[in-house]
N, C-alpha and C positions, 0 to 999 in steps of 0.2 A: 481965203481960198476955198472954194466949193471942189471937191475931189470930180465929181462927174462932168460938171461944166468944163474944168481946166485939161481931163482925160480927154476928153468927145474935141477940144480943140485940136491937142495934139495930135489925133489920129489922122482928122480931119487933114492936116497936113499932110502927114502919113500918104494918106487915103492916095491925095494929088501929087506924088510924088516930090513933096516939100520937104527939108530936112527942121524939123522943128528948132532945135537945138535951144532953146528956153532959157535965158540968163534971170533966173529967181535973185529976187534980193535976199540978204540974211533973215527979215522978217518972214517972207514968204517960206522960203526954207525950214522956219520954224513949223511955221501953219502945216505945212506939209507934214513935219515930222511930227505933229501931237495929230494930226490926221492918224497918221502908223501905227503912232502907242494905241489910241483907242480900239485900232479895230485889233491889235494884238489885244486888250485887254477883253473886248466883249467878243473876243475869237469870233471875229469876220474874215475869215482868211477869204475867201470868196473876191474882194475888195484888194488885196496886196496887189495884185498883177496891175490894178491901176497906177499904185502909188509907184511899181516898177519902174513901167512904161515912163512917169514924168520924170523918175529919178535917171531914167538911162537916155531921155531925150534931152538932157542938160547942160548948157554951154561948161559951166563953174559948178564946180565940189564945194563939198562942205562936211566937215567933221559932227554937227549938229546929229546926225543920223548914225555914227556909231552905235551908242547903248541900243537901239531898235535894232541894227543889224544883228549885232548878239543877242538881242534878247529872243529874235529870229532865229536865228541859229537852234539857240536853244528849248523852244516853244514846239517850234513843227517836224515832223517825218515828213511831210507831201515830198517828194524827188523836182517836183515841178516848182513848187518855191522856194526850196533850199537854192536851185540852179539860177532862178533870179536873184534872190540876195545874196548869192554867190558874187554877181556881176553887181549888186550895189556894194556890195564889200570892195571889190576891183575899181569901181569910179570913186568912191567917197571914202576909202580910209587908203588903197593901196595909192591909187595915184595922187588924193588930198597932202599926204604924206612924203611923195617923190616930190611934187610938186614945190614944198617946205623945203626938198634938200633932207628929211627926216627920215630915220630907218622907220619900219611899218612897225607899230606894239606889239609884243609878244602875245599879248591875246587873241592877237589873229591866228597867228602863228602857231598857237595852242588849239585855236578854234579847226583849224583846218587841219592841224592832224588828225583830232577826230573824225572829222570826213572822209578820211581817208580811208576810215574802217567804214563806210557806210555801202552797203549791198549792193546801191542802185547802182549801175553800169555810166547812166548819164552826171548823176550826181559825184562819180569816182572821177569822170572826164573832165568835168568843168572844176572841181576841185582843183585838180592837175595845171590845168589851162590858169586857174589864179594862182597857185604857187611858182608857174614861171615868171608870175609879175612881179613876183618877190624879188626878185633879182637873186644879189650875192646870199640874199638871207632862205633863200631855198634851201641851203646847206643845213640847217637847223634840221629841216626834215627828210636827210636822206636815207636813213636806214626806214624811216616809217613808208617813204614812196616807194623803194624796192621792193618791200614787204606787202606792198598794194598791186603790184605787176602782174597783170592778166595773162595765164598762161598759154598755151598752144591754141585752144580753142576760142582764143581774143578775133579771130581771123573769120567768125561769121557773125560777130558783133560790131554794130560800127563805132561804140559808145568800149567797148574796149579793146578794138584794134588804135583808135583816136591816143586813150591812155597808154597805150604799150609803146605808143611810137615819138608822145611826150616824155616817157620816161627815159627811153632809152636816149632822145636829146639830153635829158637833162645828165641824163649817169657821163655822156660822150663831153657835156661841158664841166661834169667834175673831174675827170679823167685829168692825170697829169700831160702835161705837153709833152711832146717828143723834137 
């Protein structure tokens, strides 16, 4: 798989208002994923938003892309590509995983409490927005999401009124029933 040729299709799609949706085989999915590793290794971050774009235009998940997503996690500050492999973390481990019938690995789970400390307003939102996918296991981190709650002044940000209005969903479905 060629990274730009198999990008410039899908857009191409894009472009014509086509829904790509890309059913990769497991060999392809590989290609793709040592595509990742390299440019995480020779730090071409420049290049991820490609390998996004084909990861989020994708019929079928695939677990193959875990280690990358963490290693993602743990590699870059940019706000702008944490919030993509944010959303590859959401198609390829949270849903790969629902998908099984499997609870999601605790090193997500780990991984995304620490986002939860992280400055950016947008990066704070889409964190949010992936631990609702967690389902029952959002529970793990609910003293950390409280503790993340944008206060009064969430209301001229849109990136944390967004958060404040996920949280407070979430604190309303931990609440006991009446």
């Amino acid at each position: 798989m060629e990274l730009n040729t198999e990008f410039n299709r899908v857009i191409k799609k894009l472009q014509n208002d086509e829904r790509p949706l890309t059913k990769y085989s497991p060999e392809e999915f590989e290609q793709l994923n040592t595509i990742w590793r390299n440019l995480l290794k020779e730090e071409k971050y420049e290049d991820l938003p490609k390998v996004y774009c084909l990861l989020d235009n994708t019929q079928n998940y695939s677990d193959v892309f875990t280690e990358n997503i963490y290693q993602t996690f743990s590699q870059l500050t940019n706000p702008e590509l944490i919030v993509y492999n944010l959303s590859a973390a959401s198609k390829h481990i949270i849903a790969f995983h629902h998908k099984k019938g499997e609870r999601v690995p605790f090193e997500l789970i780990e991984t995304l409490k620490e986002l939860l400390k992280n400055k950016d307003a947008e990066v704070l939102e889409w964190t949010l927005r992936t631990i609702e996918q967690l389902g029952s296991q959002a529970i793990f981190l609910k003293d950390d999401i409280i503790k993340s709650k944008p206060g009064i002044l969430s209301l001229f940000d849109k990136h944390k009124k967004a958060s404040k209005q996920i949280i407070e969903m979430l604190e309303k479905r931990w609440s006991p029933r009446k």
